[in-house]
C-alpha positions as CSV (number, residue, x, y, z in Angstrom):
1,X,64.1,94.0,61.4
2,X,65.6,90.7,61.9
3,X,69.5,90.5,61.3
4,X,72.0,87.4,60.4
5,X,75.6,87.4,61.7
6,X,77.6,87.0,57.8
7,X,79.3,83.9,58.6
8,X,82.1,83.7,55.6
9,X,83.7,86.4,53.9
10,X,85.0,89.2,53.8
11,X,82.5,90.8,56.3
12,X,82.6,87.5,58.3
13,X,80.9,88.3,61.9
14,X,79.8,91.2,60.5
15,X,76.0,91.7,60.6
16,X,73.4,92.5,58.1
17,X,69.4,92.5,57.3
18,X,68.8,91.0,54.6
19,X,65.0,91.2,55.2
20,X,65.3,95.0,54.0
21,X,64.7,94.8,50.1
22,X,66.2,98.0,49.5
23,X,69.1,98.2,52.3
24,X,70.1,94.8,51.5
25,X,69.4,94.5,47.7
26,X,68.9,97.5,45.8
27,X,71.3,99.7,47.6
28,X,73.8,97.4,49.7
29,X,74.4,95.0,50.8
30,X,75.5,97.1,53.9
31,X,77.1,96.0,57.0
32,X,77.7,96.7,60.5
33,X,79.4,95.6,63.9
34,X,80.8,96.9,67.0
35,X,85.0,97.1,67.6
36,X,87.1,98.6,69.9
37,X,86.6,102.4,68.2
38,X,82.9,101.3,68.6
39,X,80.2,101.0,65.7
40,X,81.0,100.6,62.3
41,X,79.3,100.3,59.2
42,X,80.7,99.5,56.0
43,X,80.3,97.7,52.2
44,X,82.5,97.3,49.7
45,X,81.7,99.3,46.2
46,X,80.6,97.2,43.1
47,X,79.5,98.8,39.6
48,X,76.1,98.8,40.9
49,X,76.8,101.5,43.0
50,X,78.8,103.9,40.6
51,X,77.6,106.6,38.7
52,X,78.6,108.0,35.3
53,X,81.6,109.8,36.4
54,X,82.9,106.5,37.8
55,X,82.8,107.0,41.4
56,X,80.5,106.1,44.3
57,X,76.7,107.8,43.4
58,X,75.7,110.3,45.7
59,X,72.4,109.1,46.8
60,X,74.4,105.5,47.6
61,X,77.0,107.3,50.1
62,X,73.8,109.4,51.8
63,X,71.7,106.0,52.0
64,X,74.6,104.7,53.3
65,X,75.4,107.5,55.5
66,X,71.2,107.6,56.6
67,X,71.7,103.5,57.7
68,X,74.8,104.3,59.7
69,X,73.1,106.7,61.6
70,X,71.1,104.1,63.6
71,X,74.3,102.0,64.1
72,X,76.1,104.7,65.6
73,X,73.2,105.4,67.5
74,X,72.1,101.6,68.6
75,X,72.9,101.6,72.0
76,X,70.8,105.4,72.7
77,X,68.1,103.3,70.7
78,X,67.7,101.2,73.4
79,X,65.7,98.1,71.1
80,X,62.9,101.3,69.9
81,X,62.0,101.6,66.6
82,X,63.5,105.2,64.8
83,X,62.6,107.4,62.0
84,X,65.3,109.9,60.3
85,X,63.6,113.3,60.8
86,X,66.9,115.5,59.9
87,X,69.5,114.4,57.8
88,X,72.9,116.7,56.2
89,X,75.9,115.6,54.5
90,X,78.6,117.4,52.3
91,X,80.7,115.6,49.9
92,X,84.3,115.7,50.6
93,X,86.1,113.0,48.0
94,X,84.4,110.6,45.2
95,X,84.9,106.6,46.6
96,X,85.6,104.3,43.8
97,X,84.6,100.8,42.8
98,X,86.7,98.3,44.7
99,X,86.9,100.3,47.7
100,X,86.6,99.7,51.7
101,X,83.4,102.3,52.6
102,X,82.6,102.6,55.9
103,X,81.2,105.1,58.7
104,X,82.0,106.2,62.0
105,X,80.7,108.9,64.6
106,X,78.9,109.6,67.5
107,X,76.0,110.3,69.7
108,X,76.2,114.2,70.3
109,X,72.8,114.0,72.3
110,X,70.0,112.0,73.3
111,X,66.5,113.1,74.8
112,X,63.4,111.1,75.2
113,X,62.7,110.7,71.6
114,X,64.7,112.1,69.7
115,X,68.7,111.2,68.8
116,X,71.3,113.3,67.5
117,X,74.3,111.8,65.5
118,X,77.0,112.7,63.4
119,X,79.4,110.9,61.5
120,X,81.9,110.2,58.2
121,X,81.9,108.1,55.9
122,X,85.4,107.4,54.5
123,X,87.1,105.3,51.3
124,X,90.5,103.4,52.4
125,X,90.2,105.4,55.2
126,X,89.8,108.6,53.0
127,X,87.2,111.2,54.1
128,X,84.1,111.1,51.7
129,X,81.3,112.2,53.3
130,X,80.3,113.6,56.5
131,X,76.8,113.7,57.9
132,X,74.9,114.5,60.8
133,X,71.0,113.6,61.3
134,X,68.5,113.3,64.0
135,X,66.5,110.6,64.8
136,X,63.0,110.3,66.2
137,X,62.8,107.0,68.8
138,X,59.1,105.4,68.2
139,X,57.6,102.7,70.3
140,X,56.4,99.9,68.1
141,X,52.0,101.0,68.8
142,X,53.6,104.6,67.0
143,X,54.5,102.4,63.4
């Protein structure tokens, strides 16, 4: 998956992928970077990702929440390819359009293959979302 580095606005140094159709297009764009509380990922709710009820759609925050899995996890990734095999979230608070979403968390564990994460996803720094998943590390010959 080749990334760019945004290079003006408001996720300026921030990077994304926009060779993902779907990560990039249909459900982001999404973003992510490393600062000193470590990885983050975040975008910044249009109408596009609102449902009826006028808040953030469900499946958005848990696609969101899925992708921020493997940028919380980069570093145990080591460059491998991964798959989500597990993935759980509860819904805390809806997000609303105009709003700062992003996600933090942590590595709980890592074996040979397989990664295990947790995180939250949060709306002006209100608590959304949290998540936990596992990920399965795949060498390139496995895809």
């Amino acid at each position: 998956m080749a990334t760019v580095t945004v290079s003006e606005g408001e996720f300026a140094g921030w990077t994304t992928w926009p060779d993902e159709p779907f990560e990039y297009e249909a459900a982001g764009p999404f973003y992510v970077r490393v600062d000193d509380k470590g990885p983050v990922a975040a975008f910044r709710a249009e109408r596009k990702h609102m449902n009826a009820g006028g808040v953030v759609h469900g499946g958005c925050l848990m696609t969101f929440a899925d992708i921020a899995l493997f940028s919380i996890a980069q570093m145990a990734m080591e460059g491998a390819y991964g798959l989500t095999v597990a993935f759980t979230s509860e819904f805390l608070d809806g997000a609303r359009e105009g709003e700062l979403i992003e996600a933090r968390g942590e590595v709980l564990r890592e074996g040979g293959s397989l990664i295990f994460v947790r995180g939250i996803v949060t709306a002006e720094g209100r608590p959304c979302l949290n998540f936990s998943g596992t990920i399965k590390k795949l060498r390139r010959e496995d895809t």
